[in-house]
N, C-alpha and C positions, 0 to 999 in steps of 0.2 A: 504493500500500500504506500507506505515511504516513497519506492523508486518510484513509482509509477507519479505520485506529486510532484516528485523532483523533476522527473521526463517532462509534465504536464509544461511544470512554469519555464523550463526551457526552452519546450516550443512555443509559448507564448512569447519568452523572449525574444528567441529568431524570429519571430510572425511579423511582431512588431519592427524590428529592425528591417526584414525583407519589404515587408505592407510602407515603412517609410523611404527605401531606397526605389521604389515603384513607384512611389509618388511621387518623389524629387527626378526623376527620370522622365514621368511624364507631365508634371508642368515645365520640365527642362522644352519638351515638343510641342507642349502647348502655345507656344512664342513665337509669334506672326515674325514676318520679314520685318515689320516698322517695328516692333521692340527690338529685333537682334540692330537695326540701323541706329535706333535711341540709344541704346548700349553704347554701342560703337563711339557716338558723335561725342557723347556724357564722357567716356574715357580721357577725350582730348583736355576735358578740366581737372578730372580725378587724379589723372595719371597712371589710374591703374589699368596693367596689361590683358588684364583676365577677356574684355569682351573683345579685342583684339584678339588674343589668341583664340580664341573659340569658333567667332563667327567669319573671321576674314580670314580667304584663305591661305594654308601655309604655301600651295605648289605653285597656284596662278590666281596672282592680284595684278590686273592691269591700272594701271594710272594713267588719268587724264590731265591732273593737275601738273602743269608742264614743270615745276619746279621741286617734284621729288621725282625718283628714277619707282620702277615696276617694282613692285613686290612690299612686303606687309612690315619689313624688317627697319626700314627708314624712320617708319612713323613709330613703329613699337620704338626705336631708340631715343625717339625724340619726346617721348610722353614724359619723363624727369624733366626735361627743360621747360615744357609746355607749362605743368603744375607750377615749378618755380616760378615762373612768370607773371602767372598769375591769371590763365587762361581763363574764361570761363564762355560757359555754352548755352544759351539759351534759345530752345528752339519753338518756334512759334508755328506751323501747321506742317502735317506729315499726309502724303499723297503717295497711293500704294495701288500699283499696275501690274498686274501681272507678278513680272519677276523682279520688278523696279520698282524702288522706293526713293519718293524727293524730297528734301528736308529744306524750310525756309527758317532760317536760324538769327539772331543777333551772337554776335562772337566778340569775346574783348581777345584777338589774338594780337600783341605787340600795335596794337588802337584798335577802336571800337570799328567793327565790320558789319554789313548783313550780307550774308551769302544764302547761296542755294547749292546743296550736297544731292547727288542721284547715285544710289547705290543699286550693282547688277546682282544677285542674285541666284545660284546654279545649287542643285543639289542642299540647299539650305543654308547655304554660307556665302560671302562676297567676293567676285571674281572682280567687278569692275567700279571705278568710280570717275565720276565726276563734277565740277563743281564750277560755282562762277563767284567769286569774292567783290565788295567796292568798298570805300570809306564812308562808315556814317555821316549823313551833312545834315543840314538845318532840316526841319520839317516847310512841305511846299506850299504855295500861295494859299491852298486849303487849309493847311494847318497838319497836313498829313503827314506821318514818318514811313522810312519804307517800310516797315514791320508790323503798325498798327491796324486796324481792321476786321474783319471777317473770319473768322477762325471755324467756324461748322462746317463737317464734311455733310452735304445730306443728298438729295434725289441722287442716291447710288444707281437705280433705273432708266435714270437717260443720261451716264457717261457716255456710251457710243455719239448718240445725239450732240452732248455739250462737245465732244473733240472735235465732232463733223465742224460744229460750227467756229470752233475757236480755229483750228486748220484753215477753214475757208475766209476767216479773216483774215488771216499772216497771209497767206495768197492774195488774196483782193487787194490787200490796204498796207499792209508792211511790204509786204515782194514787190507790191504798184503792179499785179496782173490786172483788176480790174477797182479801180481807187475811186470811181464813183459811185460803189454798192457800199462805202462807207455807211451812211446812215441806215441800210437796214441790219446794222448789228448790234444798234443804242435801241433804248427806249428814248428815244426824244434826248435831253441833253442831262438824262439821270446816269452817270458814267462817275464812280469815285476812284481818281487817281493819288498812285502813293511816288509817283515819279515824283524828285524831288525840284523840278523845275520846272513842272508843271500842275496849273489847277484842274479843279475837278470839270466835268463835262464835256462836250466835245466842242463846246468854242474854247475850255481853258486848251484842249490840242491844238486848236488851229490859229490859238496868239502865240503859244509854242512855237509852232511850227516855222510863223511869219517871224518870228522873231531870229531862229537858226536862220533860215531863210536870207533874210538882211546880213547878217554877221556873216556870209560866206558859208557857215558849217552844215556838212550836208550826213544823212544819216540814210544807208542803204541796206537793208535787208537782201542778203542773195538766194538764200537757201536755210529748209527748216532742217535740224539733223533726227530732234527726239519730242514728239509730243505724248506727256502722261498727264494721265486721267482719272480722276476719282469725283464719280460725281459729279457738284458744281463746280467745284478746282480742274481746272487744264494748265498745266504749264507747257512752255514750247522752247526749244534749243533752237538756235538758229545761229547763223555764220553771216557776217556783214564788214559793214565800214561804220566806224563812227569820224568826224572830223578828217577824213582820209586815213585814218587808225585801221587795220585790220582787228576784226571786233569779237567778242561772243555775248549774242544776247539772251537773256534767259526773261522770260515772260510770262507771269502768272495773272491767270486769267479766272475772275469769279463770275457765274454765268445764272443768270437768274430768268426764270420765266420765258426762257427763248431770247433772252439780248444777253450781252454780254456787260457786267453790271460794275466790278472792280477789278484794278488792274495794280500789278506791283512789276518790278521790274531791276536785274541786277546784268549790268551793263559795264564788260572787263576786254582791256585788250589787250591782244593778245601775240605774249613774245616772240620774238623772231626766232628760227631755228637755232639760230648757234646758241644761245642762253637755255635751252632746256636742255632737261634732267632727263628725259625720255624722248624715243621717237613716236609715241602712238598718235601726238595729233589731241590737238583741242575735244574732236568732238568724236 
């Protein structure tokens, strides 16, 4: 009677200990691609290596960011310095496609930044990235910063729909394919812009515009590379010129009721070959 109480609480013992490593095992699975990218982006402040080492991977991390070289090994050694610095992350909406996840973040990296991070995704872990960084400036004639705004993902049912239309606008109106269907992509002049030198609506675009316009400075969209979608959120990668700069524009697009309703925007150009740290290429 003895052994057999003894055997009893023993397998209760292991039960409990196997019943908890089950369960740490499967909220480990439970963990969408936009927490393993939260992880990831949160490390750059911590400095801790753990979500690096887990989610990004060891064999093949491609890099887009022209200023580290390929693979995961760069940034793991740069996370002690990052911390020291005084890094910090705060990310303010996550948009999740498929196998891609994009992050619109405020960063104090060596000055206050807001960028956008797109992390590729294979077998559960991070093959590829890319990002577009600028310096924080004043808030624009609305009073807007690029970061503040609309934070709800919602009608997850008409992403295909909002992408169509956010695409057929970078076509139309950014590319200049057809730049008179302009207005049927507003509701009238309800359009809330976070560009910081620009007001809201679509005349604060078009004294913008007149204003680059006068000063000589011309801004060309050539080609779109990457459009992600969640929902109302569309962001769009595209390849340009700003100022005669060879450019990467990145554009996030809030899309309400069929127009397309706020817009944010991180606009970075882009180094010449001989200054990067890899060959893969901006985009």
């Amino acid at each position: 009677m003895k052994k057999s109480f003894i055997a009893m609480v023993i397998l209760e013992v292991l039960g409990i200990f196997i019943f908890s490593g089950c369960t740490s095992i499967s909220a480990e699975k439970k963990l969408t691609n936009s927490d393993k990218a939260l992880q990831v982006l949160n490390s750059l402040e911590s400095g801790d290596p753990a979500a690096f080492e887990i989610w990004v991977s060891e064999d093949s991390y491609t890099q887009h960011n022209l200023t580290f070289p390929d693979g995961r090994q760069t940034v793991l050694d740069a996370l002690p310095s990052l911390k020291k610095a005084g890094t910090t992350v705060e990310i303010k909406r996550v948009i999740t496609d498929g196998d891609f996840v994009a992050l619109h973040s405020a960063y104090n990296l060596f000055g206050e930044k807001a960028g956008f991070d797109i992390f590729r995704f294979e077998n559960g872990v991070i093959v590829e990235h890319w990002d577009n960084l600028s310096s924080i400036t004043a808030a624009n004639p609305s009073g807007h910063t690029q970061l503040d705004g609309s934070i709800v993902i919602k009608d997850r049912e008409l992403t295909d729909q909002n992408r169509s239309l956010v695409k057929n606008f970078v076509n139309d109106v950014l590319i200049g394919k057809n730049p008179g269907n302009i207005t049927k992509y507003f509701d009238g002049d309800k359009y809330i812009q976070h560009n910081s030198g620009i007001a809201d609506g679509l005349s604060g675009l078009g004294t913008a515009l007149a204003f680059m316009a006068e000063a000589g400075v011309t801004m060309t969209y050539d080609e779109t590379h990457m459009v992600i979608a969640e929902g109302n959120f569309v962001l769009t990668v595209s390849e340009g010129s700003f100022a005669a700069e060879h450019t990467s524009f990145y554009d996030l697009f809030r899309v309400e009721n069929g127009f397309i309703a706020e817009h944010w925007d991180i606009i970075e150009t882009i180094i010449p070959e001989s200054e990067r740290a890899n060959t893969n290429g901006k985009f």
